[in-house]
KEDO-56002 format. One line per 8 residues: number of its first residue (from 1); their letters; for each residue x, y, z of C-alpha. Coordinates in steps of 0.5 Angstrom, whole numbers, plus 2048, in hexadecimal, padded with zeros to 3 digits. Layout:
BEGIN
NUM> a> X Y Z; ... $
END
This chain:
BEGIN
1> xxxxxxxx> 80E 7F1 802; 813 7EC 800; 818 7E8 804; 81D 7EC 801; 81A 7F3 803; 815 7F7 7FF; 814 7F6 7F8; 810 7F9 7F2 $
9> xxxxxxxx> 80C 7F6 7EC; 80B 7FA 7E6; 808 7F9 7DF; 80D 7F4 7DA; 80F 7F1 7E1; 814 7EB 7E0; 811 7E5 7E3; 811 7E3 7EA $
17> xxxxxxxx> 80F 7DF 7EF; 812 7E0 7F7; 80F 7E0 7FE; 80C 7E7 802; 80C 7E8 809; 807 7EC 80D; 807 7F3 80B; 804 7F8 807 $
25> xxxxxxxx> 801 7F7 800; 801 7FD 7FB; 7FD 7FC 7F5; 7FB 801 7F0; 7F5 7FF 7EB; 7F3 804 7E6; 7F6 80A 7EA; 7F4 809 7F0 $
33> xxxxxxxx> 7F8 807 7F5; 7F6 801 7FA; 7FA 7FF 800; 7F9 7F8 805; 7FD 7F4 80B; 7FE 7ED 808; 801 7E7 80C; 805 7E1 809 $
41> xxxxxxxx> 805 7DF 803; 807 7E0 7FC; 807 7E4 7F5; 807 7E2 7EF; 809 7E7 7E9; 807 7E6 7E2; 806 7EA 7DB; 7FF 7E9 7DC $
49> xxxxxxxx> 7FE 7EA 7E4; 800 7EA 7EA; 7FD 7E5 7EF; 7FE 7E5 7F7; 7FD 7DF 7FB; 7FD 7E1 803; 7FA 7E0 809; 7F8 7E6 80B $
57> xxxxxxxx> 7F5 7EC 806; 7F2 7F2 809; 7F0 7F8 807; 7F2 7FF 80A; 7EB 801 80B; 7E9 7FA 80F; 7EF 7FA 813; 7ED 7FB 81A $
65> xxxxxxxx> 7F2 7FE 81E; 7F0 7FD 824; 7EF 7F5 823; 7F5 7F5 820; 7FA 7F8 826; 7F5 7F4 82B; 7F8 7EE 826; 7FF 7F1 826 $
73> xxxxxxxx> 7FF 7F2 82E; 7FD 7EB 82F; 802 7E8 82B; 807 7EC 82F; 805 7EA 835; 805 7E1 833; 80C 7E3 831; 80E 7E4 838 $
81> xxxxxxxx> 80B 7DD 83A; 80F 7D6 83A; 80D 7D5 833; 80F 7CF 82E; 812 7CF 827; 80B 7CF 825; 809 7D4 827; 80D 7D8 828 $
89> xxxxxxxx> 80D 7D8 821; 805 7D8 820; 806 7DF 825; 80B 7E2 821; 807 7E2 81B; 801 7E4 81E; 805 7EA 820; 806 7EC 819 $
97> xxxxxxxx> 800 7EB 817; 7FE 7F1 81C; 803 7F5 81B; 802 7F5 812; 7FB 7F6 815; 7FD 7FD 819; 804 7FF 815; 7FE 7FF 80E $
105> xxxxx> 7F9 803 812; 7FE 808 816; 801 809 810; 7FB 80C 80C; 7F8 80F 811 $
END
């Protein structure tokens, strides 16, 4: 999940370096495929490997979707209250972590 939308990475990918957002991350290793919800970060491509550097990486398998909605219902109900700048902020990146979380688990339910 880039800051420009979705991307790919295939072999004999160009070099690359950017930012992700909260989303979901698909891997595919020796045929399999895999998914997460990651958070933040940023993804470096090379012609040997792809790195990712996030502050979340959870695998759909441990993805508990009850904590996760109790989480997103949470940062929901503090962005009704009188926050500052700071915390909204805070809020609205716990938010997204959650729904990366439920977004990934609902999808491959």
């Amino acid at each position: 999940p880039g800051v420009e939308g979705e991307m790919g990475v295939l072999p004999q990918h160009t070099r690359l370096m950017t930012q992700i957002v909260p989303g979901e991350l698909a891997v595919r290793k020796d045929g399999r495929d895999g998914f997460m919800a990651v958070g933040e970060g940023l993804v470096e491509v090379t012609n040997e490997r792809v790195s990712v550097v996030t502050t979340m990486a959870i695998p759909m398998e441990k993805i508990d979707e009850a904590a996760a909605e109790d989480a997103r219902q949470r940062a929901a109900a503090c962005l009704r209250e009188k926050l500052s700048a700071e915390e909204v902020a805070s809020v609205n990146a716990a938010l997204a972590r959650s729904l990366a979380q439920l977004h990934v688990k609902r999808r491959h339910h």
